[in-house]
LUMLUMDREN-2810 file (N, C-alpha, C; in Angstrom, 1 decimal):
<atoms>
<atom><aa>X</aa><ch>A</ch><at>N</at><xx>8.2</xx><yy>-14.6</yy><zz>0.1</zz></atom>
<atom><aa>X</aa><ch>A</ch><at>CA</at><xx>8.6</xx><yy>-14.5</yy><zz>1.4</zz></atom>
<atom><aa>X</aa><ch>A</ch><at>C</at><xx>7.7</xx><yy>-15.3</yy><zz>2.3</zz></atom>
<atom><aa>X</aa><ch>A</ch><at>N</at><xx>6.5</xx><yy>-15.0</yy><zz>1.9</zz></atom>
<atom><aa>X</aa><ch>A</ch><at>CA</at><xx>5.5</xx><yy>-15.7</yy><zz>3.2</zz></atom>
<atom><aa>X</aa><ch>A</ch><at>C</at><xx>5.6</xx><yy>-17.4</yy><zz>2.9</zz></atom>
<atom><aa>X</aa><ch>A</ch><at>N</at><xx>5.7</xx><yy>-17.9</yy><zz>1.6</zz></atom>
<atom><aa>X</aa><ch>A</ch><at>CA</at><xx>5.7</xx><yy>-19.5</yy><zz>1.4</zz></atom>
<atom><aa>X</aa><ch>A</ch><at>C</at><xx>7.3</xx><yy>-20.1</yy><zz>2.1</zz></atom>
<atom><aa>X</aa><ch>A</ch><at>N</at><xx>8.3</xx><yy>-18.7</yy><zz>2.0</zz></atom>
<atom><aa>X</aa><ch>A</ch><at>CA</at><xx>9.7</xx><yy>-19.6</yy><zz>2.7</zz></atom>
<atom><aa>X</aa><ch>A</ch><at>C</at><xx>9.5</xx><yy>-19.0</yy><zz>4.1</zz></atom>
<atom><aa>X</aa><ch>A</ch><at>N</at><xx>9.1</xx><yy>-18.6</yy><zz>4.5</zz></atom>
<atom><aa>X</aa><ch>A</ch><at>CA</at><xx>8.5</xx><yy>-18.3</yy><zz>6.1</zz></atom>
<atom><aa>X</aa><ch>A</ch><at>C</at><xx>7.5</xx><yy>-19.6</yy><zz>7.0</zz></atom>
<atom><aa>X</aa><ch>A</ch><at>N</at><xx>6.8</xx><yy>-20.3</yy><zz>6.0</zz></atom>
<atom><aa>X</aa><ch>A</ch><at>CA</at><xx>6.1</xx><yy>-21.3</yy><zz>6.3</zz></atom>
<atom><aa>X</aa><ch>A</ch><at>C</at><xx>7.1</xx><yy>-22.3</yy><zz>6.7</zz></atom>
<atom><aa>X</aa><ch>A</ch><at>N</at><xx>7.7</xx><yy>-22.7</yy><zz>5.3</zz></atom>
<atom><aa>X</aa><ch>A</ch><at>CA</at><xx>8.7</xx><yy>-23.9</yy><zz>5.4</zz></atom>
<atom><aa>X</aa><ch>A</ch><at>C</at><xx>9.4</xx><yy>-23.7</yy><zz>6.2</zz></atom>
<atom><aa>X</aa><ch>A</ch><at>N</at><xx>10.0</xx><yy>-22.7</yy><zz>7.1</zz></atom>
<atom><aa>X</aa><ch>A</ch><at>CA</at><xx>10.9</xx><yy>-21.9</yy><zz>7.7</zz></atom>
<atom><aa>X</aa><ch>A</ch><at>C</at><xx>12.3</xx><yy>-21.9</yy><zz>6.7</zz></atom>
<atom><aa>X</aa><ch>A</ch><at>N</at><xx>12.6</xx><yy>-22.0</yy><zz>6.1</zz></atom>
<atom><aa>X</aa><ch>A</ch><at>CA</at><xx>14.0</xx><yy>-21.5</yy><zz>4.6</zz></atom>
<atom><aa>X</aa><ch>A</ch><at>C</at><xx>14.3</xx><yy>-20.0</yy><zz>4.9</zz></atom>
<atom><aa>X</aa><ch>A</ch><at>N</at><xx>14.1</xx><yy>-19.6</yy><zz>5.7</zz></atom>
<atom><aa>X</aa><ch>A</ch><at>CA</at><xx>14.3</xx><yy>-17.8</yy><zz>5.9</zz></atom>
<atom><aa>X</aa><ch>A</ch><at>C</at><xx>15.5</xx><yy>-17.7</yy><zz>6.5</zz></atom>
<atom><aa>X</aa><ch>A</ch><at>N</at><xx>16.6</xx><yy>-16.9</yy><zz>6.0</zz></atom>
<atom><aa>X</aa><ch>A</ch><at>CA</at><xx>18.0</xx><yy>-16.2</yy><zz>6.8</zz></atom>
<atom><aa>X</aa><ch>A</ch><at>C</at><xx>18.5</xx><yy>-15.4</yy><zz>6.2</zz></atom>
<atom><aa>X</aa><ch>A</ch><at>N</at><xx>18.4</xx><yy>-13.7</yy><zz>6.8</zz></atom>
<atom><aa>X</aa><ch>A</ch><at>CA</at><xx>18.8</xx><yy>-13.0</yy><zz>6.8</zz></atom>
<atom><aa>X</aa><ch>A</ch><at>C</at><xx>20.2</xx><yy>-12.7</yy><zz>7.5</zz></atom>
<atom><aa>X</aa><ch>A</ch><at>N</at><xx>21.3</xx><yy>-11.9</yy><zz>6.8</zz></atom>
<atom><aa>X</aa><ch>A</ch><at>CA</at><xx>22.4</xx><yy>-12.0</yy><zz>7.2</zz></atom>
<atom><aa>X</aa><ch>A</ch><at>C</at><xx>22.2</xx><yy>-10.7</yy><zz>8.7</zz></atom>
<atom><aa>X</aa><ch>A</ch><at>N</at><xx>21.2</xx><yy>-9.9</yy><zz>8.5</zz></atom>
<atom><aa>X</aa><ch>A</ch><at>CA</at><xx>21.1</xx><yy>-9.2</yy><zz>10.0</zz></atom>
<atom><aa>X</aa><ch>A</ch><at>C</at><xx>19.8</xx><yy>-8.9</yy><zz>9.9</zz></atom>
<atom><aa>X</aa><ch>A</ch><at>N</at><xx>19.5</xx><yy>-7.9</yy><zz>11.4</zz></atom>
<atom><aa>X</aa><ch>A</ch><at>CA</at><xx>17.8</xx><yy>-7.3</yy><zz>11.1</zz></atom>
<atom><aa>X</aa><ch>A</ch><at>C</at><xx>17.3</xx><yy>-6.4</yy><zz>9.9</zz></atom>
<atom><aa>X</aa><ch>A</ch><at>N</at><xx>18.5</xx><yy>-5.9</yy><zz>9.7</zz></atom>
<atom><aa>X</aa><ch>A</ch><at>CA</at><xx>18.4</xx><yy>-4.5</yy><zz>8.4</zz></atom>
<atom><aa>X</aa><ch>A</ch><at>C</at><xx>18.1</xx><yy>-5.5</yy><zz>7.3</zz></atom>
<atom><aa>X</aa><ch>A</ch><at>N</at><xx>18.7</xx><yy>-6.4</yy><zz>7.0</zz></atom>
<atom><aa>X</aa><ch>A</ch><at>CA</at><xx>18.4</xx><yy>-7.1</yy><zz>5.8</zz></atom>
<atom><aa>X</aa><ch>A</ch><at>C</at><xx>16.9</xx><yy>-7.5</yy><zz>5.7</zz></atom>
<atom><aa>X</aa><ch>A</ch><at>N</at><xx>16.9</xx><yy>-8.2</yy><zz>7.1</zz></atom>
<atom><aa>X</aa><ch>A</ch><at>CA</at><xx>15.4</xx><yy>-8.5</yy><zz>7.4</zz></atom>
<atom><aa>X</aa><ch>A</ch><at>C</at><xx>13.8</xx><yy>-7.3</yy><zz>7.0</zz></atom>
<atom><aa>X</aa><ch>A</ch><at>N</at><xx>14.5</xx><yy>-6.4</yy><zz>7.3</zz></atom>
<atom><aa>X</aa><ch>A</ch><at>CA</at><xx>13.7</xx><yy>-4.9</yy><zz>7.4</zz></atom>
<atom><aa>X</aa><ch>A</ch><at>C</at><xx>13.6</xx><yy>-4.8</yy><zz>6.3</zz></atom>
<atom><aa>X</aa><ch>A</ch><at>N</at><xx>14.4</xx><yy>-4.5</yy><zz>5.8</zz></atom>
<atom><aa>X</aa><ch>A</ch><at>CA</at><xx>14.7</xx><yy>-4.3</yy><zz>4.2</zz></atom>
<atom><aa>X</aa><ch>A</ch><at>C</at><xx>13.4</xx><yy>-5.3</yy><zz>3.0</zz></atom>
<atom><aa>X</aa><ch>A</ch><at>N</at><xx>13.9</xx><yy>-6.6</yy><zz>3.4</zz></atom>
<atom><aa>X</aa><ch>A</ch><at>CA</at><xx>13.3</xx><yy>-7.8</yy><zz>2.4</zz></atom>
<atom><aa>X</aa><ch>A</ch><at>C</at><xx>11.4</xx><yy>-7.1</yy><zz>2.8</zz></atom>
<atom><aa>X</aa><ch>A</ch><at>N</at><xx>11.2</xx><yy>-7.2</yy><zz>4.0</zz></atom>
<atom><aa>X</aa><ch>A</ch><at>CA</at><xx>9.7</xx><yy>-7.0</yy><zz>4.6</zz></atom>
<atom><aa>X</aa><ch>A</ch><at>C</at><xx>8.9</xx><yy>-6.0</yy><zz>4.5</zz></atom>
<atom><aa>X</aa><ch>A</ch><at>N</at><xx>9.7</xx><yy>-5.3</yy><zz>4.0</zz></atom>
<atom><aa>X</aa><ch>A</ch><at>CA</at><xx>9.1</xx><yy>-3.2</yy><zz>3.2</zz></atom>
<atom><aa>X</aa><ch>A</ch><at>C</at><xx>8.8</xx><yy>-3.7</yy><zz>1.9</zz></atom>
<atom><aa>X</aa><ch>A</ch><at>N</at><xx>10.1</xx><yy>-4.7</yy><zz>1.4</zz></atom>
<atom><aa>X</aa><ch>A</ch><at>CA</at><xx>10.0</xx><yy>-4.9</yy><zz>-0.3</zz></atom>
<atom><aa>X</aa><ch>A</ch><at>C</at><xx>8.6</xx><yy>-5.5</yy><zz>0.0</zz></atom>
<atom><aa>X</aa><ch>A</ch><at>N</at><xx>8.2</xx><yy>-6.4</yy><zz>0.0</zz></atom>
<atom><aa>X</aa><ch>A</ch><at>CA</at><xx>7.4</xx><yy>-7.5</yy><zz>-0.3</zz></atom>
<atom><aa>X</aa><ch>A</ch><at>C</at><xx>5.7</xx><yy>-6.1</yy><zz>0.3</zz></atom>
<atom><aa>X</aa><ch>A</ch><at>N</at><xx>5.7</xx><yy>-5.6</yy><zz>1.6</zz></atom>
<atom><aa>X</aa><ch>A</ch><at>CA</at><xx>4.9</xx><yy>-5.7</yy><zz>2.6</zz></atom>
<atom><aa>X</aa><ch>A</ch><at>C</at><xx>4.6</xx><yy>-4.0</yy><zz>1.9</zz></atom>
<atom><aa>X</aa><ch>A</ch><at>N</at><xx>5.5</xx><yy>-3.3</yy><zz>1.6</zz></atom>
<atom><aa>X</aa><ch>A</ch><at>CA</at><xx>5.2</xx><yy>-1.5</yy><zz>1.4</zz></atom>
<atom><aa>X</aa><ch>A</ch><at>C</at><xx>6.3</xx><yy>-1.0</yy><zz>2.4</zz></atom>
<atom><aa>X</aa><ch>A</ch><at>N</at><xx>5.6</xx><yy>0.5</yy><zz>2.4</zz></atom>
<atom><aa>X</aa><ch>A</ch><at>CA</at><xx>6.7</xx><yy>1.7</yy><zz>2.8</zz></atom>
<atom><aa>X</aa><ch>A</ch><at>C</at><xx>7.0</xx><yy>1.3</yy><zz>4.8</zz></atom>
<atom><aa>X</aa><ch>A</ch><at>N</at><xx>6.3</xx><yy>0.2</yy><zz>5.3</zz></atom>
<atom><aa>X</aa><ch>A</ch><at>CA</at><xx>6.7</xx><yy>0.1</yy><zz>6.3</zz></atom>
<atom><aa>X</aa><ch>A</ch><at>C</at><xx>6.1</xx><yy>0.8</yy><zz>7.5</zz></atom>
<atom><aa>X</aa><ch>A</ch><at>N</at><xx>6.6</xx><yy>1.2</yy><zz>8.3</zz></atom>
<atom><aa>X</aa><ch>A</ch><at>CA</at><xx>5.9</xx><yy>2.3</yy><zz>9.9</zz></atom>
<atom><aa>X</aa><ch>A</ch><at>C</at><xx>5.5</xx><yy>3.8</yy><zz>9.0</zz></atom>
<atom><aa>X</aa><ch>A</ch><at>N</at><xx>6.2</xx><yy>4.1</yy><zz>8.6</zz></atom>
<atom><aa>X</aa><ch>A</ch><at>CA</at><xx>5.6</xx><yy>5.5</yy><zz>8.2</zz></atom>
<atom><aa>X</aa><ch>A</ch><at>C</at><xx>4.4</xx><yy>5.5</yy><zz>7.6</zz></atom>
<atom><aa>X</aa><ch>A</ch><at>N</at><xx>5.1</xx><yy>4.4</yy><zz>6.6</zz></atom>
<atom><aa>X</aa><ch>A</ch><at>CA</at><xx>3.1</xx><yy>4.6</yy><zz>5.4</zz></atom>
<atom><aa>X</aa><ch>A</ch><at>C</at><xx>2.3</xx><yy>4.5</yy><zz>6.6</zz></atom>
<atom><aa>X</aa><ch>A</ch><at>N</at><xx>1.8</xx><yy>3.8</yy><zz>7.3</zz></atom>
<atom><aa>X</aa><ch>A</ch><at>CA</at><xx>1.2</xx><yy>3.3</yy><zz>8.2</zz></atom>
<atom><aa>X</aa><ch>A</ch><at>C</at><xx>0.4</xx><yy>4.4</yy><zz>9.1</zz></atom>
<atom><aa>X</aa><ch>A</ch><at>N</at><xx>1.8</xx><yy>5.0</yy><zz>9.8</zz></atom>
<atom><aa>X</aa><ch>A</ch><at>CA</at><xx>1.6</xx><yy>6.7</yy><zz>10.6</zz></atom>
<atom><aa>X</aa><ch>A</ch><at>C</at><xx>0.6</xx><yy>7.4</yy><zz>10.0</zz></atom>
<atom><aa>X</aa><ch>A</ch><at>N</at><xx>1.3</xx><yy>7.8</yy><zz>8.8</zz></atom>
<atom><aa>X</aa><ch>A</ch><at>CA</at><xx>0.7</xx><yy>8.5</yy><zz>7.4</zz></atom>
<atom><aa>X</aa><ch>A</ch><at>C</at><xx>-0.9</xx><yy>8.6</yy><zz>7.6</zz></atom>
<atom><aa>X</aa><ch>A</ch><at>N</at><xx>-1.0</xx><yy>7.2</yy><zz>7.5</zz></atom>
<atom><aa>X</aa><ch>A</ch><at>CA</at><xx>-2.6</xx><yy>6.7</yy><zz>6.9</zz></atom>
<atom><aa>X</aa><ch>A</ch><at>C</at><xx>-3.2</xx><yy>6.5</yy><zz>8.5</zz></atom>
<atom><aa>X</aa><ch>A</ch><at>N</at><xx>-2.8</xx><yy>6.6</yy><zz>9.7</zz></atom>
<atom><aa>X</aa><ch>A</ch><at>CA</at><xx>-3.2</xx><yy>6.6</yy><zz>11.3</zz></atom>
<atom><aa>X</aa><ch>A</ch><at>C</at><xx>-3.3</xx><yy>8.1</yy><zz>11.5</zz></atom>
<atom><aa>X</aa><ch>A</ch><at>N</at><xx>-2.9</xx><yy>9.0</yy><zz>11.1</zz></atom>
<atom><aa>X</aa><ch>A</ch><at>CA</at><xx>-2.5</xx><yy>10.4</yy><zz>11.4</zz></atom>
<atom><aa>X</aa><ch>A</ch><at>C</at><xx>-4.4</xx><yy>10.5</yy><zz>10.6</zz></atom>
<atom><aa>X</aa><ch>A</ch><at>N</at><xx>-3.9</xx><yy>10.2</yy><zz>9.2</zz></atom>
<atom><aa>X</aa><ch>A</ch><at>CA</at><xx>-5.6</xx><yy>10.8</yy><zz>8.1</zz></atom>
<atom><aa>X</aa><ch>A</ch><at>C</at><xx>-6.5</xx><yy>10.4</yy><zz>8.7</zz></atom>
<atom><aa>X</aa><ch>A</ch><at>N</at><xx>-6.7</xx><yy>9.4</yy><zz>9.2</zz></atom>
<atom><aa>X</aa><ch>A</ch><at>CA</at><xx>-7.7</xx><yy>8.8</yy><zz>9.6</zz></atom>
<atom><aa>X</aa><ch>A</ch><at>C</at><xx>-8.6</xx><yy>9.5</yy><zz>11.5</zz></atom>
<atom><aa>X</aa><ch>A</ch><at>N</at><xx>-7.2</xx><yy>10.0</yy><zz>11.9</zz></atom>
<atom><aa>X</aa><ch>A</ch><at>CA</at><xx>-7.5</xx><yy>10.4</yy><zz>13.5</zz></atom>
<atom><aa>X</aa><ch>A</ch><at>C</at><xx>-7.8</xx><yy>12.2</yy><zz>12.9</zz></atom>
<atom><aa>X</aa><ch>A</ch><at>N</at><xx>-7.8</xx><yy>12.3</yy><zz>12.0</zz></atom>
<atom><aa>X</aa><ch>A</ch><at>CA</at><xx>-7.8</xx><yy>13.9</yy><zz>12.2</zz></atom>
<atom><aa>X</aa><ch>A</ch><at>C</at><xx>-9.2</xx><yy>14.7</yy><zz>12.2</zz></atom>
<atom><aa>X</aa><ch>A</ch><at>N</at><xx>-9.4</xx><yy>15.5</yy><zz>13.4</zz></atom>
<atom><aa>X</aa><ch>A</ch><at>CA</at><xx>-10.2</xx><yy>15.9</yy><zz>13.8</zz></atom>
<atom><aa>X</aa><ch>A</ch><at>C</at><xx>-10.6</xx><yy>17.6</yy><zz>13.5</zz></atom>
<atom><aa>X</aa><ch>A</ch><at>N</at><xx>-11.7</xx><yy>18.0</yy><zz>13.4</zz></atom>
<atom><aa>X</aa><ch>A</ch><at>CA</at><xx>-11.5</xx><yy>19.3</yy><zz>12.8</zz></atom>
<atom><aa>X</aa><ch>A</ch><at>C</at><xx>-11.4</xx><yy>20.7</yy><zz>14.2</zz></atom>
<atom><aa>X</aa><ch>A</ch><at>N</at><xx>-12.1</xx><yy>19.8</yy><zz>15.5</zz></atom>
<atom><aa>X</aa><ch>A</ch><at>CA</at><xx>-11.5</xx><yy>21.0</yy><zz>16.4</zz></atom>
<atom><aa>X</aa><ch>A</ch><at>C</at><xx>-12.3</xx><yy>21.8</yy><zz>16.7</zz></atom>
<atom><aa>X</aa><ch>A</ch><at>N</at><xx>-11.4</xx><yy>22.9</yy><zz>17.0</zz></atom>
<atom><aa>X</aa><ch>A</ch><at>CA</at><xx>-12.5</xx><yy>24.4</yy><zz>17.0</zz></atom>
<atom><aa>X</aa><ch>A</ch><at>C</at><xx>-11.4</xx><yy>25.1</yy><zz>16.1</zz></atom>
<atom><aa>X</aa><ch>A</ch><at>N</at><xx>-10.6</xx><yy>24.4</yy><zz>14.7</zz></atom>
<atom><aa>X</aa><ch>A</ch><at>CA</at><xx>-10.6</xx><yy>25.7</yy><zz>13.3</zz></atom>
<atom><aa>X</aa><ch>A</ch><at>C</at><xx>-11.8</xx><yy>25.5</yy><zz>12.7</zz></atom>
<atom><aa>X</aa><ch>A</ch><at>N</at><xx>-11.6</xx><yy>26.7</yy><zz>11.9</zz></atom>
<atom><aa>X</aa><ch>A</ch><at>CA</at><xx>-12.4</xx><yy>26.6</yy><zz>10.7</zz></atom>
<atom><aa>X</aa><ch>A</ch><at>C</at><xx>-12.5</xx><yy>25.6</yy><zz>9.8</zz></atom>
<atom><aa>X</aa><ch>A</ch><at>N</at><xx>-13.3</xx><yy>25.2</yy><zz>9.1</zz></atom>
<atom><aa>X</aa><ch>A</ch><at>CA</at><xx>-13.5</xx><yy>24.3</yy><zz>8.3</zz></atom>
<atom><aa>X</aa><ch>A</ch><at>C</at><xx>-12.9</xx><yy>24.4</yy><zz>7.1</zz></atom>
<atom><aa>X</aa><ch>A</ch><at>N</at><xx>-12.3</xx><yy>25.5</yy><zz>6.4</zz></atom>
<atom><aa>X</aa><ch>A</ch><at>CA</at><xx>-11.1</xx><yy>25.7</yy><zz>5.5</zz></atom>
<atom><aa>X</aa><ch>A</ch><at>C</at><xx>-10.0</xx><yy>25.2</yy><zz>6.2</zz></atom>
<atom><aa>X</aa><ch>A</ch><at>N</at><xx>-9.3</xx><yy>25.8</yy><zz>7.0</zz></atom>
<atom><aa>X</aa><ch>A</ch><at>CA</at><xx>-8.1</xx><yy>25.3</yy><zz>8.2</zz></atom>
<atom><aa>X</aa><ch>A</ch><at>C</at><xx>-8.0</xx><yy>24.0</yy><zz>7.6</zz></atom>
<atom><aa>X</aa><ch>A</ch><at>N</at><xx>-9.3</xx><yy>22.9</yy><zz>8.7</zz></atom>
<atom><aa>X</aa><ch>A</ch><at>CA</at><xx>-9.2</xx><yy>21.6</yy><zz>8.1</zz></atom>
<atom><aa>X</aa><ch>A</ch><at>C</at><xx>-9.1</xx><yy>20.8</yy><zz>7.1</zz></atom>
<atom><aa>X</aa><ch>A</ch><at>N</at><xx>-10.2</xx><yy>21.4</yy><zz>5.7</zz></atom>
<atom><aa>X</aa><ch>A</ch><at>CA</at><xx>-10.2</xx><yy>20.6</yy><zz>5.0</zz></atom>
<atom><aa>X</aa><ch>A</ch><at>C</at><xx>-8.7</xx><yy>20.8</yy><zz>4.3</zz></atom>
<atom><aa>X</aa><ch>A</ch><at>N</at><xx>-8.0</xx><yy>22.1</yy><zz>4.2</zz></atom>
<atom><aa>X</aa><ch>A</ch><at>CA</at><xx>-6.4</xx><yy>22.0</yy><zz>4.0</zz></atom>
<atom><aa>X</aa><ch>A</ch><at>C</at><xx>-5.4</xx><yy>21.2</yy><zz>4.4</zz></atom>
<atom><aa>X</aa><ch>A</ch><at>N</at><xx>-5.7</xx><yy>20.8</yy><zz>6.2</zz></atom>
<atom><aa>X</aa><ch>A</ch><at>CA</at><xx>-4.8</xx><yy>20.2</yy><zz>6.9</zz></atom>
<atom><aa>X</aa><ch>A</ch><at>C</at><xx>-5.1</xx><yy>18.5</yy><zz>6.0</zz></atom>
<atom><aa>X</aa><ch>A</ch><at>N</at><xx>-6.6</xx><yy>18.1</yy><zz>6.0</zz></atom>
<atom><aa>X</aa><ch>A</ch><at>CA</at><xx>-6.6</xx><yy>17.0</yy><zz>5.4</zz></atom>
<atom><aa>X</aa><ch>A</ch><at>C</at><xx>-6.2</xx><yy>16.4</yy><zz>4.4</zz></atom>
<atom><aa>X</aa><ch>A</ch><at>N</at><xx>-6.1</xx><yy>17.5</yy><zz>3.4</zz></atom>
<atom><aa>X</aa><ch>A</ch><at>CA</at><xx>-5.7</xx><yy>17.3</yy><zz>1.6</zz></atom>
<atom><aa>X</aa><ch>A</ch><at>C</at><xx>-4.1</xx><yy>17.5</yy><zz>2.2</zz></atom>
<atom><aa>X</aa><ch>A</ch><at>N</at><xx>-3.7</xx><yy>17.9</yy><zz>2.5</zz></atom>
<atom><aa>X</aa><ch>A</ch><at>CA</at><xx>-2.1</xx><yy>18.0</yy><zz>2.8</zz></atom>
<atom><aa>X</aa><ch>A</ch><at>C</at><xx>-1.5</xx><yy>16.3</yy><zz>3.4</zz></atom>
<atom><aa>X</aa><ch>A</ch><at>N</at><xx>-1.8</xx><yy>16.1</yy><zz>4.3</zz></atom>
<atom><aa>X</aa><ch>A</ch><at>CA</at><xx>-2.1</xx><yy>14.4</yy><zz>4.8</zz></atom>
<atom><aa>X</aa><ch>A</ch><at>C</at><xx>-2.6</xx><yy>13.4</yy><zz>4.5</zz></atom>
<atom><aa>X</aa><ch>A</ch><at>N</at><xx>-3.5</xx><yy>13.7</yy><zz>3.3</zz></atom>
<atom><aa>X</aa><ch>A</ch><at>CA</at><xx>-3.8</xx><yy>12.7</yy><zz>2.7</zz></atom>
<atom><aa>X</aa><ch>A</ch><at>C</at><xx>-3.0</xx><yy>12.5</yy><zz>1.4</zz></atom>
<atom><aa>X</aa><ch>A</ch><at>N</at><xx>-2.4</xx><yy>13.4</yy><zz>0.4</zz></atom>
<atom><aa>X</aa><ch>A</ch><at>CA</at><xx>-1.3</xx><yy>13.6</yy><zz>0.1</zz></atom>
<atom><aa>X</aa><ch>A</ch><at>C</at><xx>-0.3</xx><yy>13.2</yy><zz>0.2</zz></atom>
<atom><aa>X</aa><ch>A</ch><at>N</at><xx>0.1</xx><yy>13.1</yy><zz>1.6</zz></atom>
<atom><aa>X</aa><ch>A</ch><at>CA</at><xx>1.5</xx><yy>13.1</yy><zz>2.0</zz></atom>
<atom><aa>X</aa><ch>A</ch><at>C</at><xx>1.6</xx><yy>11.4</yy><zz>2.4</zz></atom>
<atom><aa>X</aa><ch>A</ch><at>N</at><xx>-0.1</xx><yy>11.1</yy><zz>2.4</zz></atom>
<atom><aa>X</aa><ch>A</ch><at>CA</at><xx>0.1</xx><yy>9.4</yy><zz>3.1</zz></atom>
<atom><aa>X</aa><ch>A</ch><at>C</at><xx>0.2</xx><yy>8.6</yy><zz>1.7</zz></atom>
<atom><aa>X</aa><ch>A</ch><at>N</at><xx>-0.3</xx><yy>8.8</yy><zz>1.1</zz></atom>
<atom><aa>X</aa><ch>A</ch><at>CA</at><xx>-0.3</xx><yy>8.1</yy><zz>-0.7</zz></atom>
<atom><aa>X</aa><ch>A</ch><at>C</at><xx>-1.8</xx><yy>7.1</yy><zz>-0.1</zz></atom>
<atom><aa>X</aa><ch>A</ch><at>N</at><xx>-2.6</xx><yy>7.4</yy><zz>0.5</zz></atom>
<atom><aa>X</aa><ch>A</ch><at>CA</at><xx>-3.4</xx><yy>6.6</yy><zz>0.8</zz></atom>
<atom><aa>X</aa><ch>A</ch><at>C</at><xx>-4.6</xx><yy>6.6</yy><zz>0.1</zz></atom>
<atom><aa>X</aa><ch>A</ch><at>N</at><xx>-5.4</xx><yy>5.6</yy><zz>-0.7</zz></atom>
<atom><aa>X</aa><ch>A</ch><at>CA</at><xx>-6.0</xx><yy>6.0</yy><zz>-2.2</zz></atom>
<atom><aa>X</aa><ch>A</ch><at>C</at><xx>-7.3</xx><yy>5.8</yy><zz>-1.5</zz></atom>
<atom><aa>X</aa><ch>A</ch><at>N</at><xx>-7.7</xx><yy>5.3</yy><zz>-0.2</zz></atom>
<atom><aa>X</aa><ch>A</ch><at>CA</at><xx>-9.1</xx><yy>4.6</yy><zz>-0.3</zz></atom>
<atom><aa>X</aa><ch>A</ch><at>C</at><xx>-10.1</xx><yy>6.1</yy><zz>0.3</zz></atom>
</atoms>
């Protein structure tokens, strides 16, 4: 995608297609993203520190995010 993006050779018959092709190549798109923005912002507060480390294993889980 990125080398016919250069040459400019790119036409998608609408945006969905476009969307579509840019998840294939790129990943799960805005969500993954959220996902992995959410794990990274989470803060433990005033719970308990069980509370949290739950809420974190749940969200990090849920993001597929390996690092």
């Amino acid at each position: 995608m990125l080398e016919n993006l250069e040459i400019e050779e790119l036409e998608f018959a609408s945006a969905g297609d476009f969307m579509a092709e840019l998840k294939r190549e790129f990943g799960g798109g805005d969500n993954e993203l959220a996902k992995v923005a959410k794990l990274k912002k989470l803060e433990q507060e005033r719970r308990i520190m069980v509370a949290f480390v739950q809420e974190f294993r749940r969200v990090a889980r849920e993001s597929g995010y390996k690092e």
